[in-house]
C-alpha positions as CSV (number, residue, x, y, z in Angstrom):
1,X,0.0,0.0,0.0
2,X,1.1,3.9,0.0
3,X,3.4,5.5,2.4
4,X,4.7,2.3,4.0
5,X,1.6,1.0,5.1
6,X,0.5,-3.0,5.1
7,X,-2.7,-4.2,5.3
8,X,-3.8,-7.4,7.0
9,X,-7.5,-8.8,6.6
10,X,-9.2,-10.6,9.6
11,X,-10.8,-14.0,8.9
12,X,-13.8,-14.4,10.2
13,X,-14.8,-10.5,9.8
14,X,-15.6,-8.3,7.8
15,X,-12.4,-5.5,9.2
16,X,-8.7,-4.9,8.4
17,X,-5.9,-3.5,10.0
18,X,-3.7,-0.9,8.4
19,X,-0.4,-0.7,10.1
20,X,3.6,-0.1,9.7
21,X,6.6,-1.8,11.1
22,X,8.9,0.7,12.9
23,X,12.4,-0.9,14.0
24,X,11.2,-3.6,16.3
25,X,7.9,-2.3,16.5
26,X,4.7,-2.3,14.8
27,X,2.0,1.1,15.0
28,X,-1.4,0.2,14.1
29,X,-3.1,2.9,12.4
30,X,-6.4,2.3,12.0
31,X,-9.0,-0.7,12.4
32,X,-11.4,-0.4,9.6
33,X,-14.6,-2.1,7.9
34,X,-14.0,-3.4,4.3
35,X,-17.5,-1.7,3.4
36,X,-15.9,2.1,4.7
37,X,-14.5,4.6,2.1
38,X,-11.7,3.3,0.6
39,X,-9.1,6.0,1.7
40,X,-10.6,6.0,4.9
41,X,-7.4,6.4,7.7
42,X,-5.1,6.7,5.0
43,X,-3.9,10.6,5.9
44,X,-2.7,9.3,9.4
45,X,0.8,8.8,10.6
């Protein structure tokens, strides 16, 4: 995806995480619905 992020899909449900790896670490940005707006969390950092 843009600007570093990765996306990863939850089984099950209908939700995805957007997140980036940072050293050692990982930040989650944003928990969203596959059904929201498509660029929906995408301006945060």
């Amino acid at each position: 995806m843009k600007n570093g992020l990765k996306r990863a899909n939850m089984p099950n449900f209908p939700y995805h995480l957007l997140f980036s790896i940072h050293g050692q670490g990982v930040r989650i940005l944003v928990l969203r619905h596959h059904r929201r707006h498509p660029r929906y969390g995408m301006s945060r950092k």
